[in-house]
N, C-alpha and C positions, 0 to 999 in steps of 0.2 A: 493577041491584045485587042485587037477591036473587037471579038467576041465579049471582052469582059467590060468594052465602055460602053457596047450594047445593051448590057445585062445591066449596068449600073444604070441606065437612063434608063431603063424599062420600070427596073425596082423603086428609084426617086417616084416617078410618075405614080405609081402605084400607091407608094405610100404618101401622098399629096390629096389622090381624091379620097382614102381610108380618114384622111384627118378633116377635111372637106367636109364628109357626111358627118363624122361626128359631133362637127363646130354647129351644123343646122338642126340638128336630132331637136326636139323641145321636150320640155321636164315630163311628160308624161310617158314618152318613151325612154328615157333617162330613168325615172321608175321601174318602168317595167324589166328595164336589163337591171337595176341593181333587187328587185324582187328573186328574179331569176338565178340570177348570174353571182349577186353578190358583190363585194364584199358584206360580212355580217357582222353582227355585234350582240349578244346576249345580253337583256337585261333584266332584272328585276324589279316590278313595279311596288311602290312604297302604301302602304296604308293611310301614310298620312301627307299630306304637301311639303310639310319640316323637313321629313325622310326623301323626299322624290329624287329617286337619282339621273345625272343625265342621260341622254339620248340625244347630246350634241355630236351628230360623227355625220362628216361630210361624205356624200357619194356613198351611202352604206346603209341595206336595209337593216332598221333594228327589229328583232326578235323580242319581245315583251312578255315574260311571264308575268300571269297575273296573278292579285291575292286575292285572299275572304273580303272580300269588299260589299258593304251595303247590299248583304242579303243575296249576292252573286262573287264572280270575280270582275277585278280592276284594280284600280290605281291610278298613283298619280307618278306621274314622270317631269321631268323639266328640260326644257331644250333653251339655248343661249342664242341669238341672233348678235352677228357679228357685225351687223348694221340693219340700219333701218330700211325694210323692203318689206313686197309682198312673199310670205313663203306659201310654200304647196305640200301641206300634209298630205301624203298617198299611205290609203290603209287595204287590206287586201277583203275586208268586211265592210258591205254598204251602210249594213242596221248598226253599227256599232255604236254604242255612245260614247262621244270625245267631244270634249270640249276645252277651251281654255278660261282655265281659273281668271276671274275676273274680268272679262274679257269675251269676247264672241268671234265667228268665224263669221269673211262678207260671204260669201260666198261659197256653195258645195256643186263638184262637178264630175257626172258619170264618166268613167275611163274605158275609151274602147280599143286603146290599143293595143289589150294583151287579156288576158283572163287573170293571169294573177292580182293586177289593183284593179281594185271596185271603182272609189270615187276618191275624190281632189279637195281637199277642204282648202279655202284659199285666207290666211288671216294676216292683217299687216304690223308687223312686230317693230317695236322700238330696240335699240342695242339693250343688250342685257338679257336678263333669265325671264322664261314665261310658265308657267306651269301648267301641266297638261290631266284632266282625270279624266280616265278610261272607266267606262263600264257606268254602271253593275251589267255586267253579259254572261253569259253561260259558257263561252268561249274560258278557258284555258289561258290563252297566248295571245296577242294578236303580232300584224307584223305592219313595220311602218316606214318611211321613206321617204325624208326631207329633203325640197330641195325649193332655193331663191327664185320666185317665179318669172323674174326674170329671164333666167337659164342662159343670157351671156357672158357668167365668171365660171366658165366650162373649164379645168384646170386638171384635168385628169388622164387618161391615155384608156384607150377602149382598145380592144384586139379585134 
């Protein structure tokens, strides 16, 4: 018996500072393991803004195929902000062209804490839909990974 409340106070501890490190990580290593790591999401980007489908999915890189767009590939995508904050586009391409429809990024910022994201586009969203177009780029795909720049509504479980 006391071997097993040994073991169970060993394991609590263990899994205290496992949640610990998680709760301090910030959005840009948060990026880099759902680059990595995953969860994903397949999408298809739309020709036209009308069509944009979303790429609202929390804690999940999106995969973006892209179409014949203005003489390259792109598209347009739309992501929903569930309240008013800063968010942090992470794309795994520096050059890429992204922007938001109507709208501007404050801020872009180089990521070193992994090789899979490049840079950080930082833009501050009201509730509701924004529209995003991708490209014209020579790329295929790109791949992308929202997250509130905050990064204190951490609500997820890492391994």
């Amino acid at each position: 018996m006391p071997r097993f409340i040994i073991l169970s106070v060993f394991l609590l501890a263990c899994g205290g500072d496992s949640e610990d490190s998680a709760a301090e990580e910030g959005p840009a290593t948060e990026a880099c393991e759902h680059f990595a790591e995953g969860p994903a999401e397949a999408v298809t980007a739309a020709a036209t803004e009308a069509e944009a489908p979303s790429v609202t999915f929390a804690h999940t890189r999106i995969d973006v195929a892209l179409v014949d767009f203005e003489g390259g590939q792109g598209g347009y995508v739309k992501y929903e902000a569930d309240e008013a904050a800063d968010f942090l586009f992470f794309l795994g391409a520096a050059d890429l062209p992204f922007e938001v429809v109507g709208g501007a990024f404050e801020s872009s910022a180089d990521v070193s804490e992994c090789a899979e994201v490049a840079v950080a586009l930082t833009a501050e969203l009201e509730v509701g839909p924004v529209v995003l177009k991708i490209g014209p780029t020579s790329a295929t795909q790109v791949q992308l990974v929202v997250e509130e720049a905050a990064g204190d509504d951490h609500d997820h479980a890492h391994e």
